[in-house]
SERO-4910 file (N, C-alpha, C, O; in steps of 0.05 Angstrom, whole numbers):
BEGIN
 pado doro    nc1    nc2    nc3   cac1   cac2   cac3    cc1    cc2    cc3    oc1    oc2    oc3
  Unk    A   -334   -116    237   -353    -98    250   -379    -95    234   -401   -104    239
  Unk    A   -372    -82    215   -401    -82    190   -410   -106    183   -434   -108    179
  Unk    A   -396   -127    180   -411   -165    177   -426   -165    191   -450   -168    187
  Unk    A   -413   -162    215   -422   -179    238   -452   -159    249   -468   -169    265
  Unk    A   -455   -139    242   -480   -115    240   -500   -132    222   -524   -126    222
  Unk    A   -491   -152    207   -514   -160    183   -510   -186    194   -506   -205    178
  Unk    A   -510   -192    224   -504   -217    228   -482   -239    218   -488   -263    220
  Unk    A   -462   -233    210   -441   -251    192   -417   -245    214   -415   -230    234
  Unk    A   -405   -260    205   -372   -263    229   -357   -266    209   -363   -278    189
  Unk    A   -327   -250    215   -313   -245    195   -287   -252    207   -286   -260    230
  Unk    A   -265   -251    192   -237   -250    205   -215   -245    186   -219   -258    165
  Unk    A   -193   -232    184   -172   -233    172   -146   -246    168   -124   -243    179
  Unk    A   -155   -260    148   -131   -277    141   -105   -275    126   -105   -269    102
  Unk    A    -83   -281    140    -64   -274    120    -41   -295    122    -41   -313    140
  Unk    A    -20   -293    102     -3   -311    101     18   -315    127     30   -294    134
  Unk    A     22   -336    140     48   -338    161     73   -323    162     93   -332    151
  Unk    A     76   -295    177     95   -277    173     86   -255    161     97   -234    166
  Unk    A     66   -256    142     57   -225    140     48   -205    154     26   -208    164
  Unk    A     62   -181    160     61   -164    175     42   -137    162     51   -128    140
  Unk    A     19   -123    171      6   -109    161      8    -75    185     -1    -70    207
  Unk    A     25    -55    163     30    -32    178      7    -18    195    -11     -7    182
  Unk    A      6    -17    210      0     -6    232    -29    -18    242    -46     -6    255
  Unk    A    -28    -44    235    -45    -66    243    -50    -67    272    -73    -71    279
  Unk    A    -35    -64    289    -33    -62    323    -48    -41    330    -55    -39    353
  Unk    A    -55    -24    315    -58      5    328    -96      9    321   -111     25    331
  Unk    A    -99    -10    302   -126     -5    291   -154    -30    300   -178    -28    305
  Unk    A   -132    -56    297   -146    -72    288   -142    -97    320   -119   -100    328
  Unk    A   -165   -112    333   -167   -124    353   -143   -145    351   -129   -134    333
  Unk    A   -132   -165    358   -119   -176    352   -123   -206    345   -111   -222    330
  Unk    A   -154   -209    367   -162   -238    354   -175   -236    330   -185   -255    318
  Unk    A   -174   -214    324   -190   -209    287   -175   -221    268   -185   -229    247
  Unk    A   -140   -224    273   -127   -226    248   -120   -253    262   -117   -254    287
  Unk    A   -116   -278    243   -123   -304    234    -92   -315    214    -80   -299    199
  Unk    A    -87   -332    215    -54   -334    195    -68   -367    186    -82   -383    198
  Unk    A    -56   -366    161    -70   -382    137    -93   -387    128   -109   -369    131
  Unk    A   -100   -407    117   -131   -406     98   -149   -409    109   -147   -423    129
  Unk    A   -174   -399    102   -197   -394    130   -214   -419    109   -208   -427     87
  Unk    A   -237   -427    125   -242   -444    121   -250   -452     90   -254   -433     74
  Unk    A   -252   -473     82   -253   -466     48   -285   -470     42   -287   -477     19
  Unk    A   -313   -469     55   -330   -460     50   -339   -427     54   -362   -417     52
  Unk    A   -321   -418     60   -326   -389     72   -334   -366     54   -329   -376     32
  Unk    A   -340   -351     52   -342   -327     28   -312   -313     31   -299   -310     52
  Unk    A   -306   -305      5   -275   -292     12   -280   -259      1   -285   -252    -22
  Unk    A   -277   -244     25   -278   -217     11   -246   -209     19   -232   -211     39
  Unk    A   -243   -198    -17   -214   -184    -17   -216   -157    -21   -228   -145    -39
  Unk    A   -203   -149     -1   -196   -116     -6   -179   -107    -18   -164   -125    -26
  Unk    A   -170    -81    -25   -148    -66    -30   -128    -89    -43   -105    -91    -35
  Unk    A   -139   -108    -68   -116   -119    -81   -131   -130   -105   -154   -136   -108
  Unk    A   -110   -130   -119   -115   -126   -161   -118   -146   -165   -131   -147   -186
  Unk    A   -115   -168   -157   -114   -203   -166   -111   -216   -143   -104   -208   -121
  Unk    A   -116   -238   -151   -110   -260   -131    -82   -264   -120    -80   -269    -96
  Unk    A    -51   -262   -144    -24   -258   -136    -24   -237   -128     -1   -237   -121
  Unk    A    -34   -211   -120    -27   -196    -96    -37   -196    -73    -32   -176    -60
  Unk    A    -51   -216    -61    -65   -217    -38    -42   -231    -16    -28   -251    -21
  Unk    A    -45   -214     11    -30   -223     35    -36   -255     35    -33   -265     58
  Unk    A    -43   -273     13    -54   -299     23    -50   -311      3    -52   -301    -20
  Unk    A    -41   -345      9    -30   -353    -17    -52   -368    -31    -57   -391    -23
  Unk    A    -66   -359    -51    -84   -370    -63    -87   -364    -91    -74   -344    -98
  Unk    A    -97   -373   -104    -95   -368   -138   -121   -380   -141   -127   -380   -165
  Unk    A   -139   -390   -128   -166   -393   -140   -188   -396   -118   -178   -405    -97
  Unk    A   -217   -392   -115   -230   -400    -92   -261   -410    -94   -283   -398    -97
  Unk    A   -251   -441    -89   -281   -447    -90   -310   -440    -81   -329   -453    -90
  Unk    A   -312   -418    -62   -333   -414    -54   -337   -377    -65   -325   -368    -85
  Unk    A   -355   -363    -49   -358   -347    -72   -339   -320    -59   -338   -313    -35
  Unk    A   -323   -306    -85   -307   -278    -78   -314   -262    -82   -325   -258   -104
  Unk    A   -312   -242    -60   -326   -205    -67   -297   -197    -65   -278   -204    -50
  Unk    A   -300   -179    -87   -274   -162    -90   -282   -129    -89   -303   -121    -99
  Unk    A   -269   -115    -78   -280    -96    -67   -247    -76    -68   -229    -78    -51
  Unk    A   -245    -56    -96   -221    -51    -98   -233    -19   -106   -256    -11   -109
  Unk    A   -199      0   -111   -204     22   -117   -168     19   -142   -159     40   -151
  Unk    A   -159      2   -147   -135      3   -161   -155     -3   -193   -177    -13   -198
  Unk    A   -135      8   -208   -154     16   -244   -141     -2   -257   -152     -8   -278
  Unk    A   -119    -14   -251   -109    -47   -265   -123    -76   -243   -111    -98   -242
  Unk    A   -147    -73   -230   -160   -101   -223   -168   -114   -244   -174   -105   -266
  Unk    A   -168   -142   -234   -173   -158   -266   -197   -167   -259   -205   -187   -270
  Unk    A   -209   -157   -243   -246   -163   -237   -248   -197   -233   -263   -212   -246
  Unk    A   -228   -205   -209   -229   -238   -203   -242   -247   -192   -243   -272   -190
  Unk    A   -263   -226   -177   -285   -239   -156   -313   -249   -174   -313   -245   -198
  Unk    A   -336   -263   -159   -358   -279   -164   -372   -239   -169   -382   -234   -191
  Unk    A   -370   -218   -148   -384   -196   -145   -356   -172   -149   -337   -171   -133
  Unk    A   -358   -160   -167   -333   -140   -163   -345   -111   -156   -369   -108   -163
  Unk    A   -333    -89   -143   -339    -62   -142   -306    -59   -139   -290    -67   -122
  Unk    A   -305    -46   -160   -292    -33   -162   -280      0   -173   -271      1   -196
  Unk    A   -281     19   -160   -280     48   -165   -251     61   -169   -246     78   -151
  Unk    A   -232     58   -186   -210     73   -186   -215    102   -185   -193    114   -181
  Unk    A   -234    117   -186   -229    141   -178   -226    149   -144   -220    170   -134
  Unk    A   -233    120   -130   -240    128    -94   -202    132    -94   -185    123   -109
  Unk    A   -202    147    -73   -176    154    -55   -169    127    -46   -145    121    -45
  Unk    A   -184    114    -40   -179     86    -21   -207     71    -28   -228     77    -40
  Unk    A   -195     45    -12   -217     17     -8   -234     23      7   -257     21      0
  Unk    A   -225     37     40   -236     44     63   -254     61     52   -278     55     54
  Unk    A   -244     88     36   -272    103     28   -293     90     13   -315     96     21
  Unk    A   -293     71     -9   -313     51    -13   -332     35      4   -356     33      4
  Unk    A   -307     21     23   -327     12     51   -346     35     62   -370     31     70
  Unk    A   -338     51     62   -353     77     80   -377     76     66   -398     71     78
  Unk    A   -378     79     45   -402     89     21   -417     60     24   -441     59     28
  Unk    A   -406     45     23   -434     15     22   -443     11     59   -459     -7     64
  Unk    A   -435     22     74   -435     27    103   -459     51    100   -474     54    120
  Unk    A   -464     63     84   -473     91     87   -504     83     70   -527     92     71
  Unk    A   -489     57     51   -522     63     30   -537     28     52   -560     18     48
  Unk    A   -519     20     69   -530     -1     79   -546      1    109   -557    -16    124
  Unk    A   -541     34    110   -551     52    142   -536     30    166   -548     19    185
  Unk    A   -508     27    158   -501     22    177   -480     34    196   -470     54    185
  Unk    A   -467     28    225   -454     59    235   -427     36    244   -430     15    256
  Unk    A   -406     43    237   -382     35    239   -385     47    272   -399     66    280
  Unk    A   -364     27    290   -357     26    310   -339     53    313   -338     72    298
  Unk    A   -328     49    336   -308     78    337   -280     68    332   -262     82    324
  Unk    A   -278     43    338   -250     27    325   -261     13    295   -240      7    283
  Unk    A   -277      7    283   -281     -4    250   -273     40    251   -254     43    236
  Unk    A   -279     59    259   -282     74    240   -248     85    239   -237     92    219
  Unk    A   -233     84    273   -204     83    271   -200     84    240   -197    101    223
  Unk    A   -203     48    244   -186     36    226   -197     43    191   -178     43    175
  Unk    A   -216     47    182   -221     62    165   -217     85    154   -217     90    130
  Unk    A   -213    105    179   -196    133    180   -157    125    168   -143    138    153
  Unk    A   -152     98    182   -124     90    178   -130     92    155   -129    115    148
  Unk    A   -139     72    131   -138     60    108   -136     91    102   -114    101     98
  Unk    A   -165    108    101   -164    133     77   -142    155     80   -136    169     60
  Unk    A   -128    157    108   -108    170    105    -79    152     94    -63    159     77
  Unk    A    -80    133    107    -57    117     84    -48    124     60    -28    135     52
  Unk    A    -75    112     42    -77    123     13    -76    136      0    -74    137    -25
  Unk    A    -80    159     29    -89    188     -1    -63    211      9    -62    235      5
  Unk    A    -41    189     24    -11    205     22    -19    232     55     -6    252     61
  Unk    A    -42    219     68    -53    238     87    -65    262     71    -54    284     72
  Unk    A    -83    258     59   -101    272     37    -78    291     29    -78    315     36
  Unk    A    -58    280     14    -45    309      1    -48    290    -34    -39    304    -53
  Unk    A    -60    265    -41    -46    255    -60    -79    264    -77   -100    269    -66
  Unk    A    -71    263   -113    -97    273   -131   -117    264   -124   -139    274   -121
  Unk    A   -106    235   -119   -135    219   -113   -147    233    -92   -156    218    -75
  Unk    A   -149    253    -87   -162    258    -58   -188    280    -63   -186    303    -74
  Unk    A   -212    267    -53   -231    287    -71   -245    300    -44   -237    290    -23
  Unk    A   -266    323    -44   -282    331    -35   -301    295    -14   -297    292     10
  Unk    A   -312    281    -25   -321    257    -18   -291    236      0   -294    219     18
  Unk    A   -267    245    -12   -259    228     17   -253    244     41   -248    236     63
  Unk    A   -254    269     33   -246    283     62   -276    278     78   -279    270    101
  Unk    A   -297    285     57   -330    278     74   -330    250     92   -340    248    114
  Unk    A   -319    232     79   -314    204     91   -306    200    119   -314    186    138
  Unk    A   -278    227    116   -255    223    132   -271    240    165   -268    233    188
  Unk    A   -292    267    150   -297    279    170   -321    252    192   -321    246    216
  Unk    A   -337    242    170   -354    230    182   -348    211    205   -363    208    224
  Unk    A   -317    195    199   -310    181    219   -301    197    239   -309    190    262
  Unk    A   -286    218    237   -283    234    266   -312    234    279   -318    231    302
  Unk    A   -322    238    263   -356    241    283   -355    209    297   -352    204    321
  Unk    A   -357    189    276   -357    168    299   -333    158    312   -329    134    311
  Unk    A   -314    177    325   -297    158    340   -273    170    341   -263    182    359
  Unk    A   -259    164    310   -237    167    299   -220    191    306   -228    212    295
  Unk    A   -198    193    322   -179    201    338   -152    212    318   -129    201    318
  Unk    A   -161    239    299   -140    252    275   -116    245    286   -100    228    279
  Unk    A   -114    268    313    -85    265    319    -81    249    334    -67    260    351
  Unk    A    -83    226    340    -73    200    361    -63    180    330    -43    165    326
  Unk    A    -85    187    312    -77    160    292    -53    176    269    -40    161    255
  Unk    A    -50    205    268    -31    212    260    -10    206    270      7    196    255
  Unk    A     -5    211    298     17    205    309     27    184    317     48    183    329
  Unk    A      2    154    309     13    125    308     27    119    281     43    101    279
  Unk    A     20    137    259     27    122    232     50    139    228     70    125    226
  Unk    A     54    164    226     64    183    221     87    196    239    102    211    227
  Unk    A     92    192    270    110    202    283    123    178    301    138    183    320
  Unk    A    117    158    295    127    133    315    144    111    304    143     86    305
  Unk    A    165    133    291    199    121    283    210    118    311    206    129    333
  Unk    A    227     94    298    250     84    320    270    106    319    266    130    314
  Unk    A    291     96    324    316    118    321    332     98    298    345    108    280
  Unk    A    329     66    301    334     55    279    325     57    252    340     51    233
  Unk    A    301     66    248    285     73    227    297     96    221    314     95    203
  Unk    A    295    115    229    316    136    221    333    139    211    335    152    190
  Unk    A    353    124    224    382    112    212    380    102    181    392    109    162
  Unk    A    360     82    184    359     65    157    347     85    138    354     79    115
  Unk    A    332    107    137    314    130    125    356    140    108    365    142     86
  Unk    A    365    143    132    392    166    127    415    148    106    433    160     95
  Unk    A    412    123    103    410    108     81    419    108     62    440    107     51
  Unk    A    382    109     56    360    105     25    379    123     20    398    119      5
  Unk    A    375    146     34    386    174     21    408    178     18    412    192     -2
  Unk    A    426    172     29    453    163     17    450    154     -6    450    168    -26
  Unk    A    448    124     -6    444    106    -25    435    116    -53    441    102    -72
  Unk    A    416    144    -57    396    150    -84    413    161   -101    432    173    -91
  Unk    A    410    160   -129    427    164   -148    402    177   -160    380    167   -161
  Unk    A    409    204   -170    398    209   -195    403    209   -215    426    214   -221
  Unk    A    380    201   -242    383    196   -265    356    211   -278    336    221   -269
  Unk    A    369    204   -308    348    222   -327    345    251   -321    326    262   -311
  Unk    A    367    261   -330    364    295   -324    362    292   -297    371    269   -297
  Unk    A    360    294   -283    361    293   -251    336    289   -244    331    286   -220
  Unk    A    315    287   -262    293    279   -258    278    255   -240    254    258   -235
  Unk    A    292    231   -232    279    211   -225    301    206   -203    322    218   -204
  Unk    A    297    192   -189    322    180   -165    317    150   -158    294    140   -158
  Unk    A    339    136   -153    323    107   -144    355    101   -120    378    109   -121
  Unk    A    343     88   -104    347     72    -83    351     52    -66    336     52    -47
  Unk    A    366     35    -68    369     15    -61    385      7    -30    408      9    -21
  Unk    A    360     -4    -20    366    -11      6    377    -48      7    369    -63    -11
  Unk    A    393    -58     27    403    -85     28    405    -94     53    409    -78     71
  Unk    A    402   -116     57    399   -133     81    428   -122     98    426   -121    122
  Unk    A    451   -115     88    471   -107    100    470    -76    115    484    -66    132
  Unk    A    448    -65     99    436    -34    113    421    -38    130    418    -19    145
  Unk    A    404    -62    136    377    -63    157    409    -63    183    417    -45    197
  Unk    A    419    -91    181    427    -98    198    451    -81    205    458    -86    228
  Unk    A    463    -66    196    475    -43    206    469    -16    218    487      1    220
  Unk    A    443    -11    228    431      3    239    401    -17    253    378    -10    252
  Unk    A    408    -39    264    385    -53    267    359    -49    263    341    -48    280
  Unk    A    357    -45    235    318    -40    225    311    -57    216    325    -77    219
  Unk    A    292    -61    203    285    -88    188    261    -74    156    256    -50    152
  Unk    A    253    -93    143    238    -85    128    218    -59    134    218    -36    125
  Unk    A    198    -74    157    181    -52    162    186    -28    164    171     -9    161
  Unk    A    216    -27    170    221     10    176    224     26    140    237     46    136
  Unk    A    211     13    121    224     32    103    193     46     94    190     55     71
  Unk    A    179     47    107    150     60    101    164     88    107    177     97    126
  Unk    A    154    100     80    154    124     77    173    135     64    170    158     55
  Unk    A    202    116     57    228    132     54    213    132     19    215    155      9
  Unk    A    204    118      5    200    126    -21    182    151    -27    178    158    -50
  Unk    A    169    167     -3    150    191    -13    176    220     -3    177    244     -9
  Unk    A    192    205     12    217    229     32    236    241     -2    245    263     -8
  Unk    A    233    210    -17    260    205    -41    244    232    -62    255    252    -71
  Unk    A    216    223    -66    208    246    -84    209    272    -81    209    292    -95
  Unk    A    210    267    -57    211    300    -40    229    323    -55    224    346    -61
  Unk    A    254    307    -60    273    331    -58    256    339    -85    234    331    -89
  Unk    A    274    361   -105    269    392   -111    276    374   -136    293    357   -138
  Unk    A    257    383   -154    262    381   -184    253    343   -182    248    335   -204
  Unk    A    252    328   -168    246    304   -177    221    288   -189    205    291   -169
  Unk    A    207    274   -208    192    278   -210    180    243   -203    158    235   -198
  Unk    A    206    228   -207    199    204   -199    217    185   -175    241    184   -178
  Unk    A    209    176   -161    227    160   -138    224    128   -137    201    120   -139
  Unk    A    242    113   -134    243     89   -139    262     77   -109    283     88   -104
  Unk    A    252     55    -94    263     57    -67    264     16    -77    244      1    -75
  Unk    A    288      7    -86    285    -20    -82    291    -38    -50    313    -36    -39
  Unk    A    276    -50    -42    285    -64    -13    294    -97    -17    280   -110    -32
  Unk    A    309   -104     -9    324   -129      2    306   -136     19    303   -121     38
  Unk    A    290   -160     18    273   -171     28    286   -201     49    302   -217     40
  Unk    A    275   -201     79    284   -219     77    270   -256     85    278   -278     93
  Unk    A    243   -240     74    225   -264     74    213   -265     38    220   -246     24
  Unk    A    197   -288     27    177   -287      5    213   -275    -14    237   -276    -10
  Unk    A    187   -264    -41    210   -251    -55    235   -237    -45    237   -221    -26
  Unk    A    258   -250    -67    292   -228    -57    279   -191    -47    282   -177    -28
  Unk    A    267   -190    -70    265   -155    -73    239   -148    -80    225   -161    -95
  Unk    A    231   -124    -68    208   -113    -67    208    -77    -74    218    -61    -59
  Unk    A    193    -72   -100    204    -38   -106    178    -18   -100    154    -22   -104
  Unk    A    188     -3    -91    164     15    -86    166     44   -110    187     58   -108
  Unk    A    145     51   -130    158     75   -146    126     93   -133    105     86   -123
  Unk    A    138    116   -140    120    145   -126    122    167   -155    142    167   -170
  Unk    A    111    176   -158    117    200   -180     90    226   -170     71    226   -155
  Unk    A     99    242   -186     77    259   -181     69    266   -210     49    281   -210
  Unk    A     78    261   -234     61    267   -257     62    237   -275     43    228   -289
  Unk    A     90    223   -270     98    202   -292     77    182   -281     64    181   -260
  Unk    A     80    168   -305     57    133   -298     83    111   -296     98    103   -313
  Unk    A     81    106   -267    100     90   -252     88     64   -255     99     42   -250
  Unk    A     58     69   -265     43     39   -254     50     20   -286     50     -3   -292
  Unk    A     55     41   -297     65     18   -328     88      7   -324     94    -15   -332
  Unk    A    110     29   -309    132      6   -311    133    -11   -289    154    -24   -285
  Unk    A    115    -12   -274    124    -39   -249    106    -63   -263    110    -87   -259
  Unk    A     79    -47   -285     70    -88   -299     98    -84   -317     95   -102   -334
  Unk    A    120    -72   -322    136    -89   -344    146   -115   -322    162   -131   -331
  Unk    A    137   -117   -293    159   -142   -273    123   -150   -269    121   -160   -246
  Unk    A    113   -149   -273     84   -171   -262     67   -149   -241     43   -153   -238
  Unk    A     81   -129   -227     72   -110   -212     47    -88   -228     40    -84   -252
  Unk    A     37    -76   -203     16    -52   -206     10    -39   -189     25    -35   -170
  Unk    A    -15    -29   -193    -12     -4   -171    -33     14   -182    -55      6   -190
  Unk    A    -23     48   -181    -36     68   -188    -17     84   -208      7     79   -211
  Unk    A    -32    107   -221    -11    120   -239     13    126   -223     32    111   -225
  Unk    A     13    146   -209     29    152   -186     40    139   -170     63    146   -169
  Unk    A     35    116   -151     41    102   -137     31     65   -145      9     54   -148
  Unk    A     59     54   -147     64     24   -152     82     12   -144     99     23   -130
  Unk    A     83    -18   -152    104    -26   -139    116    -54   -151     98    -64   -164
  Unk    A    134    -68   -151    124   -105   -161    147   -117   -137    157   -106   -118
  Unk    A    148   -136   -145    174   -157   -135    188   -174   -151    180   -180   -173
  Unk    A    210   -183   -141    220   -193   -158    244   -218   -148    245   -217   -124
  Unk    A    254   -229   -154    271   -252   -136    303   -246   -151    321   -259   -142
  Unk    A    307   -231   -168    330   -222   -174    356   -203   -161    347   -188   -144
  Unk    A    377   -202   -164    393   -185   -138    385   -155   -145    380   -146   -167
  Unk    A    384   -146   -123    370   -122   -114    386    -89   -131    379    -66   -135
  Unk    A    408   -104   -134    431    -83   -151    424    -84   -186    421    -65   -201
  Unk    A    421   -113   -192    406   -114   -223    383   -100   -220    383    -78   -231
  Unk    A    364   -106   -208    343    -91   -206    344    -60   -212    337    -46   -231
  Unk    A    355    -57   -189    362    -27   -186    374    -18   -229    367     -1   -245
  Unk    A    380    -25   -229    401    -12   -257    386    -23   -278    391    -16   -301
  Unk    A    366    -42   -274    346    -52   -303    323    -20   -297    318     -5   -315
  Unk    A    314    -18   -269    295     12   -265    306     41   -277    296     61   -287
  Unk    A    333     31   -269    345     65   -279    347     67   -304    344     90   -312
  Unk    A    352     46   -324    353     49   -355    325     53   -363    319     66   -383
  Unk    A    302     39   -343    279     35   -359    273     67   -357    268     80   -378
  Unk    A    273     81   -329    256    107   -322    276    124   -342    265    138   -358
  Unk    A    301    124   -342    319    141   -358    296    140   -389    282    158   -398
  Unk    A    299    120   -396    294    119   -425    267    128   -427    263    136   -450
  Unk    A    243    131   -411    210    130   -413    218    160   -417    213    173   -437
  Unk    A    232    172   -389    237    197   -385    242    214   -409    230    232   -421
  Unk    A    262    204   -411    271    228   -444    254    221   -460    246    242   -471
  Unk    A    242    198   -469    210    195   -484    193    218   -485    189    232   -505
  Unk    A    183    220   -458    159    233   -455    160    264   -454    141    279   -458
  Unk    A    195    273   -446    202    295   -456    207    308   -480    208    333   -482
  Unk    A    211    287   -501    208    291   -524    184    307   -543    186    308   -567
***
């Protein structure tokens, strides 16, 4: 929408089978594109730290890359980087070069921009959340953007299977380190016994921190495309984002994540020794 305002045509590309949450609800459908877009093209990457985390399989690009991030471990891979780890989100960044470029997001570019900044910022409850992204957040309601319709696409539109698989995790969580931390492990034998699938585990790692006294949550998933396993960690004071680069992963202090092709139960029990041990560290 904003390209194409400066005359440019854009599209979103991603790898065959990648599925992007609540993509249906925001974004046109001939917008999103599956494999490599043309290789004279300009490549702008959003919302990702390197080239190995991008929905797209690429590790280098001959023509020129804008990287355009808000994560504080980017390794600055583009030809043009902006990058702001203090923004709540990417989307609030877009907003601000939308704002210094006088240009006016559509009422669906601003949807979906409203999606991104509430995504991120945990539905403005998370630190990152400043005075400037709620200003962001108000501005798109002015153009368009529908609070409670897009709340209740992201936020209230569980299956009854999703549910099931939520009732789980939670089973499944073990606490460790003083009761301090919890981790989770979900398996391909849990999707398919309540028919859910990957996508349904959005959210169960912010549900895990929830309970009382925890300070860190760790939700491993059984993948059953790309990597075996995929971990999601959440905290509210610990730096989660150091221990997901000890597996190649990153993120934010608070919220990270990595992958990994190992069984999902090692996993699980290499996290609980690591957070056990950081834990009593830092209590020390």
């Amino acid at each position: 929408d904003l390209l194409g305002q400066l005359g440019g045509q854009a599209h979103l590309y991603l790898d065959p089978g990648v599925r992007l949450p609540a993509a249906e609800h925001v974004l046109p459908a001939d917008f999103i594109r599956y494999g490599l877009p043309p290789a004279t093209a300009s490549l702008y990457a959003l919302d990702t730290g390197s080239f190995a985390r991008m929905a797209l399989a690429v590790d280098d690009w001959s023509a020129r890359v804008v990287n355009i991030d808000h994560h504080p471990d980017n390794t600055r891979f583009g030809d043009i980087n902006l990058v702001r780890p203090a923004a709540a989100s990417t989307s609030e960044i877009v907003c601000d070069i939308a704002a210094c470029l006088d240009l006016r997001p559509s009422r669906q570019a601003a949807a979906a921009l409203y999606t991104g900044i509430s995504f991120d910022s945990g539905h403005f409850r998370h630190t990152s959340t400043s005075v400037h992204t709620l200003l962001c957040a108000s501005d798109l309601i002015h153009l368009g953007a529908d609070p409670n319709l897009l709340y209740h696409r992201l936020y209230e539109n569980k299956t009854l299977a999703a549910l099931k698989l939520w009732a789980h995790a939670i089973d499944n969580a073990v606490a460790i380190g003083d009761q301090r931390a919890v981790v989770s492990v979900l398996t391909r034998a849990d999707y398919e016994s309540v028919g859910a699938d990957a996508d349904d585990t959005e959210g169960i790692v912010d549900a895990l921190r929830a309970a009382r006294g925890i300070d860190v949550a760790a939700l491993v998933k059984e993948q059953t495309e790309g990597a075996r396993v995929r971990v999601s960690l959440r905290s509210h004071s610990f730096d989660v984002n150091s221990v997901a680069a000890l597996r190649g992963g990153g993120g934010h202090r608070n919220a990270a994540g990595f992958s990994s092709d190992d069984d999902p139960m090692e996993v699980a029990q290499w996290l609980s020794s690591v957070l056990a041990e950081r834990l009593k560290t830092a209590s020390s």
